[in-house]
C-alpha positions as CSV (number, residue, x, y, z in Angstrom):
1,X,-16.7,14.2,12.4
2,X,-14.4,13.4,8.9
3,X,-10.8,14.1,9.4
4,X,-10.0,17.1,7.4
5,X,-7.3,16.2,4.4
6,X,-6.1,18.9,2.3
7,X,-3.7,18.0,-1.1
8,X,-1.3,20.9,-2.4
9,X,0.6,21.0,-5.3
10,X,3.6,22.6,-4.8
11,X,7.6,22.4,-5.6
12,X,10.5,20.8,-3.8
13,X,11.1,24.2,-2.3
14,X,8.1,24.2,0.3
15,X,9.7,23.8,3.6
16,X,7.0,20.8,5.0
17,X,8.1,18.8,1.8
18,X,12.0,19.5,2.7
19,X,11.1,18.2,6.7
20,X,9.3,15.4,5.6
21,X,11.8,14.0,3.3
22,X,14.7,14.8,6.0
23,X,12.8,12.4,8.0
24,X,12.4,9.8,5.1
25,X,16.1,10.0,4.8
26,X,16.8,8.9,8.5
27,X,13.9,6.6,8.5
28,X,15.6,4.9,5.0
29,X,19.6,5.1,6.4
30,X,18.8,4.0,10.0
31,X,16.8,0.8,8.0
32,X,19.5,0.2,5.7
33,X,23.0,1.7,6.9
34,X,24.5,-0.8,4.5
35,X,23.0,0.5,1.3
36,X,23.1,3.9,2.1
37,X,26.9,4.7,-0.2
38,X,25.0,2.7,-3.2
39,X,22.0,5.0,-3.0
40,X,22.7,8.5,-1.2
41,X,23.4,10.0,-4.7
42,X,19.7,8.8,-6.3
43,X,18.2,10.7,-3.2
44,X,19.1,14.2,-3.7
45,X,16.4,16.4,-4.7
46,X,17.1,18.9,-7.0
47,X,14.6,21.9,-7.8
48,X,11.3,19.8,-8.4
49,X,8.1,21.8,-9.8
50,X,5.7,18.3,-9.5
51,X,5.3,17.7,-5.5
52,X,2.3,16.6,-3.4
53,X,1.8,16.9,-0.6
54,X,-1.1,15.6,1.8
55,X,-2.0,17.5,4.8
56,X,-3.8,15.7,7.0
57,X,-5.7,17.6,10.2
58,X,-3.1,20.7,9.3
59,X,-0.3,18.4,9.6
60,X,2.2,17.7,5.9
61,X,1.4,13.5,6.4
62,X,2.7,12.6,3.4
63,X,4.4,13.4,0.2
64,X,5.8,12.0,-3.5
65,X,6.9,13.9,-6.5
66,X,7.5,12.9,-10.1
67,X,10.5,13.9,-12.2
68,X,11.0,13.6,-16.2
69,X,13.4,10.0,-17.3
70,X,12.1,10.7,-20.7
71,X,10.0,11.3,-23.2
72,X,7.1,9.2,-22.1
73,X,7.8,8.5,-18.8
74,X,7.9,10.3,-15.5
75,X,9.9,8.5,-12.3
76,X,7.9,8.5,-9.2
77,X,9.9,9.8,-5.8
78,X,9.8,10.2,-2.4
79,X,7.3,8.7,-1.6
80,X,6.7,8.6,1.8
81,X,3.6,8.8,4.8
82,X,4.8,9.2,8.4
83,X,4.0,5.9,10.5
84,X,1.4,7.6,12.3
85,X,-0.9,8.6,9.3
86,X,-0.2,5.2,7.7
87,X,-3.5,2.9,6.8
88,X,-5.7,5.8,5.7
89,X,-5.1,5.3,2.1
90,X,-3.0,8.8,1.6
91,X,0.4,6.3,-0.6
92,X,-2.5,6.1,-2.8
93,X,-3.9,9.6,-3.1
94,X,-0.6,10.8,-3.2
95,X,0.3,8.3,-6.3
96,X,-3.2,8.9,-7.9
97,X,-2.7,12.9,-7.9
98,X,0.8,12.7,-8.8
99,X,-0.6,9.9,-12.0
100,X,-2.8,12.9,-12.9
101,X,-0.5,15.5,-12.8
102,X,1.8,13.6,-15.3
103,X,-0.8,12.4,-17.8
104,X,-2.0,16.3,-17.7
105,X,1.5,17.0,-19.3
106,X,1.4,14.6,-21.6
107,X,3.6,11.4,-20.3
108,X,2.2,8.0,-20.7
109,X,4.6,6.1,-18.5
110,X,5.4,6.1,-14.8
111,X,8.5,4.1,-13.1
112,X,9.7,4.0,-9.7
113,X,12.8,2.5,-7.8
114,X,12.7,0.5,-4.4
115,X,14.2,-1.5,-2.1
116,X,13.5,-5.2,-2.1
117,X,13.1,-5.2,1.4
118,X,10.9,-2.7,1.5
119,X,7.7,-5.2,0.8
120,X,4.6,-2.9,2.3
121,X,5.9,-0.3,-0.5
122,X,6.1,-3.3,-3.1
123,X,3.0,-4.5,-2.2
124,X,1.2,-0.9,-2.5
125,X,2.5,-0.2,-5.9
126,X,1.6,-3.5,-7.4
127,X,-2.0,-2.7,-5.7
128,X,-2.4,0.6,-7.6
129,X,-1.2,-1.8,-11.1
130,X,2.7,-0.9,-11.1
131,X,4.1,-4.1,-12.4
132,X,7.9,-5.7,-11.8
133,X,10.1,-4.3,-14.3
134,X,13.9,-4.8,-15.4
135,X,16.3,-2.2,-13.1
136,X,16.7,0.7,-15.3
137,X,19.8,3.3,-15.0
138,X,20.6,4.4,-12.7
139,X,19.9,1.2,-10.7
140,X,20.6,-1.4,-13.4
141,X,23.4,-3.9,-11.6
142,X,21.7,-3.0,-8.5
143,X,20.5,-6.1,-6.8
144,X,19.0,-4.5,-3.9
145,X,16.7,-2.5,-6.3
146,X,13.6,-3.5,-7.5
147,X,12.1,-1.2,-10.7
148,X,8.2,-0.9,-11.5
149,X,6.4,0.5,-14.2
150,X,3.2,1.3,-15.0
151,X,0.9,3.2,-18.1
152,X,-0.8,6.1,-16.9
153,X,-2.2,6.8,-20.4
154,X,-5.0,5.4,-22.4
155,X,-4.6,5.6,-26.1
156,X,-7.8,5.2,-27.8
């Protein structure tokens, strides 16, 4: 029998986004205590309209959301899949939905922030064709950052 996974669209409001991210948050400070007064301010959450989430056998797995930087670009965030539902490919969906989402509403661009030590995430972006980019603001000066990019848009 398949394994039942559900994907909702919803905002920063729904209250399994909200644990999930509580979670990330402890997961990222109790990895890297040291970083966490350089960063703490880049992980607040304001109202966000552009969440998805992944339920997996009734249970909210795994979640990202997407927020405008500008014109052309949307900035991937919190991303995150809890250890135990890790390996079954929902980074990806997550990513790919979210990617859709954003080209629906007309941005061509998507960029993301991470941590250099954080290589499985590195390695997963750069698998779905996000590319090594210079830090932009907020995290320009940033060493421990490491920025991505990637065009989500064809132009014919």
């Amino acid at each position: 029998m398949k394994a039942k996974i559900n994907v909702v669209e919803t905002t920063s409001e729904n209250p399994d986004f909200i644990s999930l991210i509580k979670i990330f948050d402890t997961f990222l400070w109790e990895r890297y205590p040291e970083l966490k007064k350089d960063y703490w301010g880049n992980n607040l959450i304001e109202f966000n309209a552009n969440v998805i989430l992944i339920y997996f056998e009734g249970k909210a797995v795994a979640s990202g959301c997407f927020k405008k930087y500008n014109q052309d670009t949307v900035e991937l965030k919190r991303m995150f899949v809890l250890p135990e539902a890790r390996g079954l490919g929902l980074a990806q969906l997550v990513i790919k939905e979210l990617e859709e989402k954003a080209r629906n509403e007309g941005f061509a661009n998507m960029i993301l922030e991470t941590l250099y030590k954080q290589i499985e995430a590195i390695s997963l972006y750069q698998k779905v064709g996000f590319t090594i980019i210079e830090n932009y603001e907020p995290y320009v000066g940033l060493s421990n950052s490491v920025c991505m990019s990637k065009t989500i848009k064809i132009f014919l």
